[in-house]
DOGU-751539 format. One line per field, with one value per residue (C-alpha): residue number from 1; residue in one letter; x, y, z. Coordinates in steps of 0.25 Angstrom, whole numbers. Example, Ala and Ser with C-alpha at 12.3 -4.5 7.8 and 13.67 -1.06 7.14 Angstrom:
! DOGU-751539
num	c(1,2)
residuo	c(A,S)
xx	c(49,55)
yy	c(-18,-4)
zz	c(31,29)
! end
This chain:
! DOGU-751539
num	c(1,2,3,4,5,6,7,8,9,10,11,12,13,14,15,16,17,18,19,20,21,22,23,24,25,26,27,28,29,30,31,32,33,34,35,36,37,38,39,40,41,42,43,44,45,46,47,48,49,50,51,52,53,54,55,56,57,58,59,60,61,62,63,64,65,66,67,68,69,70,71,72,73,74,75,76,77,78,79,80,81,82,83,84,85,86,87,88,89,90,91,92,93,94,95,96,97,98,99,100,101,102,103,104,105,106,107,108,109,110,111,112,113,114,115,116,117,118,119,120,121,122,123,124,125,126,127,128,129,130,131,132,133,134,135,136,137,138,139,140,141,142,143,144,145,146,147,148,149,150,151,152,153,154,155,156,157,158,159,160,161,162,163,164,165,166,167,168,169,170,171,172,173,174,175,176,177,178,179,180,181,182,183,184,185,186,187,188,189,190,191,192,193,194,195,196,197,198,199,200,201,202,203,204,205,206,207,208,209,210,211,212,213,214,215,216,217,218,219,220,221,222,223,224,225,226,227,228,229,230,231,232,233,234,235,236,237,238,239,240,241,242,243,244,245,246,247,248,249,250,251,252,253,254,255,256,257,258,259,260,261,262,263,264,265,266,267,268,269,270,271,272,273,274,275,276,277,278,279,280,281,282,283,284,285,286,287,288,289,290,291,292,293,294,295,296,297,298,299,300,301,302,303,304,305,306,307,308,309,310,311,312,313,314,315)
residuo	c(X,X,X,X,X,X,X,X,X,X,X,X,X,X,X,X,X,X,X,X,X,X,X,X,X,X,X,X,X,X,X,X,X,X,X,X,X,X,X,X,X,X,X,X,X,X,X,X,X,X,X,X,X,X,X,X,X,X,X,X,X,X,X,X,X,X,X,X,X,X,X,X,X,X,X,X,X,X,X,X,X,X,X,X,X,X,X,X,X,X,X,X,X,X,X,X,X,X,X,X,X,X,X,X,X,X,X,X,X,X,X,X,X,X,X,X,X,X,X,X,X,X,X,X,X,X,X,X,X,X,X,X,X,X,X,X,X,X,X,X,X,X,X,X,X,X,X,X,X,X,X,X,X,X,X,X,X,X,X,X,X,X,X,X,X,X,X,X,X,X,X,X,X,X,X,X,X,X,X,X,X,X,X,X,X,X,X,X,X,X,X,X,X,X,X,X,X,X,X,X,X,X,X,X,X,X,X,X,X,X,X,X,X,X,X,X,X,X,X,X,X,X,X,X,X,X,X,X,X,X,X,X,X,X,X,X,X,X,X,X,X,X,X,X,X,X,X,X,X,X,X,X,X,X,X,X,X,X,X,X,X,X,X,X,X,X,X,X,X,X,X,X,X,X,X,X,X,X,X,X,X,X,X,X,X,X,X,X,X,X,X,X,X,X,X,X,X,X,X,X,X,X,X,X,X,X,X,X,X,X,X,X,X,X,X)
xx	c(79,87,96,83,78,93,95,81,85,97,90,81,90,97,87,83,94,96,81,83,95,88,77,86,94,80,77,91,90,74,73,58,54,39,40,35,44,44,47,49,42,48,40,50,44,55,50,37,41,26,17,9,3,-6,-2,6,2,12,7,16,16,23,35,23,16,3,-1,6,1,-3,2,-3,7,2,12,19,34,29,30,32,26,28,28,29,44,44,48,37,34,28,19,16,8,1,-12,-24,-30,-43,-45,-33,-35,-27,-28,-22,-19,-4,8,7,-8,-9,-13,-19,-30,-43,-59,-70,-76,-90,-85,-93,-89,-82,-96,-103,-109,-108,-121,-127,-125,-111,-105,-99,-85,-73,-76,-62,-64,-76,-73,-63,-66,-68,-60,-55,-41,-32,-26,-10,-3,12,16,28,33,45,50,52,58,63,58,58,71,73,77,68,69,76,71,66,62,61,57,47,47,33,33,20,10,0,0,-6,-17,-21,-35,-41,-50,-47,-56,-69,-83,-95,-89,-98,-111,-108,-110,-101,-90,-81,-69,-65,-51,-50,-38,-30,-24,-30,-23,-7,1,14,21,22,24,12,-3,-13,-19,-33,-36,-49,-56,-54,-64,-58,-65,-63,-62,-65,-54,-62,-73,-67,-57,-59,-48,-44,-31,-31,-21,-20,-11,-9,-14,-14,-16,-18,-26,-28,-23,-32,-36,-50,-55,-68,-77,-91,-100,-113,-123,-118,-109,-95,-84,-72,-58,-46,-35,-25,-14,-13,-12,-2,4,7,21,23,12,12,7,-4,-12,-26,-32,-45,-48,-57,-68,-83,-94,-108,-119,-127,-130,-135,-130,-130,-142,-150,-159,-149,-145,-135,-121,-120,-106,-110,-98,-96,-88,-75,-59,-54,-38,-32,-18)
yy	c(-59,-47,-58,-65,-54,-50,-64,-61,-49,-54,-65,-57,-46,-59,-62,-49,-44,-56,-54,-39,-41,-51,-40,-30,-40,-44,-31,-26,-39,-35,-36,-40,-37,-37,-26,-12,-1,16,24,38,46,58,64,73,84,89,85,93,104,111,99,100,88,86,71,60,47,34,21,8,-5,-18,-22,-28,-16,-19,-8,-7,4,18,30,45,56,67,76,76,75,60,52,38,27,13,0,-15,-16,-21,-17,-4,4,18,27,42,54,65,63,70,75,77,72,62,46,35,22,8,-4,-6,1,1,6,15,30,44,46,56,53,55,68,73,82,92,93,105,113,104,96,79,74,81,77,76,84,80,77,78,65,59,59,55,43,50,48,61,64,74,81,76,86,86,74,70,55,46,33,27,13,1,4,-10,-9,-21,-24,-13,-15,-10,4,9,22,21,32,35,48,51,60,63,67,76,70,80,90,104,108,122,125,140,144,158,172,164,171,170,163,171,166,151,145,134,129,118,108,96,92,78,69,68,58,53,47,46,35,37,23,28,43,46,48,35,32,36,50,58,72,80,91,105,115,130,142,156,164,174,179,173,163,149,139,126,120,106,93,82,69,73,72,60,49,35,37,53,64,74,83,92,104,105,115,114,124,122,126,114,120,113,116,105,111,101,107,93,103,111,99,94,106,111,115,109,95,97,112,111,125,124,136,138,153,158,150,157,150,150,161,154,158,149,136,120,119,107,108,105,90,93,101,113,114,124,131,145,156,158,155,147,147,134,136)
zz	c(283,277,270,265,258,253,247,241,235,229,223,216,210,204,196,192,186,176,173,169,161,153,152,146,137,131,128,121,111,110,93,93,78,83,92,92,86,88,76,74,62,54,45,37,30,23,8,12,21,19,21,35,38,51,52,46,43,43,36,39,30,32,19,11,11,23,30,45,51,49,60,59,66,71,67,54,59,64,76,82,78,83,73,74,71,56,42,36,23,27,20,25,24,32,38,45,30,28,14,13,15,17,8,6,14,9,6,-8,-10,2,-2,1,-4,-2,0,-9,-13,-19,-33,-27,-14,-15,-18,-7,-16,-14,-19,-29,-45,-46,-57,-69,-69,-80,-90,-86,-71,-70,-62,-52,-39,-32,-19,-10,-13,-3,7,7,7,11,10,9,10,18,20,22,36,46,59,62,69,79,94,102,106,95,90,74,66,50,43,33,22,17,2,-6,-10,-15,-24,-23,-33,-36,-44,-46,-54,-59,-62,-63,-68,-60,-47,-39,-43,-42,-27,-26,-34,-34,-41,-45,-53,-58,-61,-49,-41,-29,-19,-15,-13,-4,-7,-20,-20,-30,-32,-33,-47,-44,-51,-43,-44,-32,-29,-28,-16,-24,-14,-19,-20,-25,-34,-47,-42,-36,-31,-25,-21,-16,-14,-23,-25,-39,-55,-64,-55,-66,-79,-77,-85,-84,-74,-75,-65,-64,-56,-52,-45,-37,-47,-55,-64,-71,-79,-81,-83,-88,-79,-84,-91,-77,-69,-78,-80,-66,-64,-50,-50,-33,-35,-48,-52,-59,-64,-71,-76,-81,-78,-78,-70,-73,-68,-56,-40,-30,-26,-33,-42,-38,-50,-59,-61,-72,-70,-81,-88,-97,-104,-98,-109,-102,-104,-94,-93,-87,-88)
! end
């Protein structure tokens, strides 16, 4: 019985062993193009070493330009991903931001950009009469100004004929992509009387493509929320993906308060003056607002840009 079961022993280990050796030949010679690969991602922040991103954002696309798949990171030094093997073109930019969407379908057309906005929204106003607006931008969509952006593009990268196994990686460089606007209005008469006041400046761009480093062509009017820095001086400072997008040259400030009361201010010379385009200063002094107490008028249907005496110094 002893032999019998020896006998059957040695039988079986015979034809095990050749099984398994096949086993392991088949997997050293594994080049499957269709098979599932783990990439390492480094974000290197070395050309923006203040930028603080929550999260990172990853899109993939195929050589002619499709969409693939989109990856979010929840840290902004990267992480793994795991791809289809296959030949990609990347585009990238921090995520998790309140006012910044994306948009596009395709490598070539795909961009941040940033929702619609009431022109009065920074006085809580949406649906009242909207108030007049600059003769050259009437037509500008109104949006949001977008918060902070960092973007870049990378590729094409081949993954396609990689053994399994083999650890991949590829590093990142995210570049700036908005620019830092400053607004102040400066030793203002009669601030205290007026409830509520807010902004709007016309002329810039409003979206950002990263397959081509620059702004999109669509120009917009961002609303500007003013914070009281004291009794005589209001000021904003906000993001933007720049000035000038296609067809506009000029770019007009304008200020409205909630007792329906304008004033339009052509600010083009210090936006296209500014020193360092990333980092543009707007000031307004002098300005004098009309008497008035209480909140928005409701009464009154038209908005009043009377002409107050004062000299106001744009430079």
């Amino acid at each position: 019985m002893r032999k019998t079961i020896y006998k059957l022993c040695r039988a079986g280990l015979v034809w095990l062993v050749p099984a398994a050796l096949i086993s392991c030949q088949h997997k050293e010679l594994c080049y499957d193009h269709s098979h599932v690969v783990e990439v390492k991602v480094n974000f290197d922040w070395s050309e923006c070493p203040d930028a603080a991103p929550r999260t990172m954002v990853l899109q993939l696309f195929t050589p002619d330009g499709s969409h693939c798949n989109r990856y979010e990171f929840g840290s902004p030094k990267g992480g793994v991903i795991r791809v289809q093997a296959g030949s990609y073109r990347m585009l990238f930019h921090n995520g998790d931001m309140e006012n910044v969407v994306e948009r596009g379908t395709c490598y070539d057309d795909y961009e941040v950009t940033t929702a619609a906005r009431a022109l009065l929204a920074p006085i809580g106003r949406g649906g009242e009469q909207a108030p007049p607006r600059p003769g050259d931008a009437q037509e500008q969509p109104v949006r949001h100004a977008p918060d902070p952006v960092w973007c870049g593009q990378y590729g094409p990268v081949d993954w396609s004929a990689v053994p399994e196994g083999e650890e991949l990686s590829v590093t990142l460089v995210p570049g700036r992509a908005t620019a830092v606007y400053t607004v102040d209005f400066l030793h203002i008469e009669n601030l205290g009387s007026t409830s509520n006041i807010g902004a709007a400046i016309t002329g810039l761009a409003g979206s950002y493509r990263p397959c081509h480093g620059k702004m999109g062509e669509e120009a917009v009017t961002i609303p500007l929320d003013l914070t009281r820095v004291d009794d005589r001086t209001l000021s904003a400072r906000f993001a933007t993906f720049g000035h000038c997008p296609v067809g506009t040259e000029k770019h007009t400030l304008s200020i409205y308060t909630a007792e329906k009361w304008f004033s339009h201010f052509d600010v083009t010379d210090q936006v296209h003056g500014a020193a360092d385009p990333d980092n543009v200063h707007v000031v307004i002094d002098g300005l004098r607002l009309p008497d008035s107490a209480g909140g928005m008028d409701t009464s009154v249907s038209d908005w009043d840009d009377s002409v107050i005496e004062t000299d106001i110094n744009m430079n």
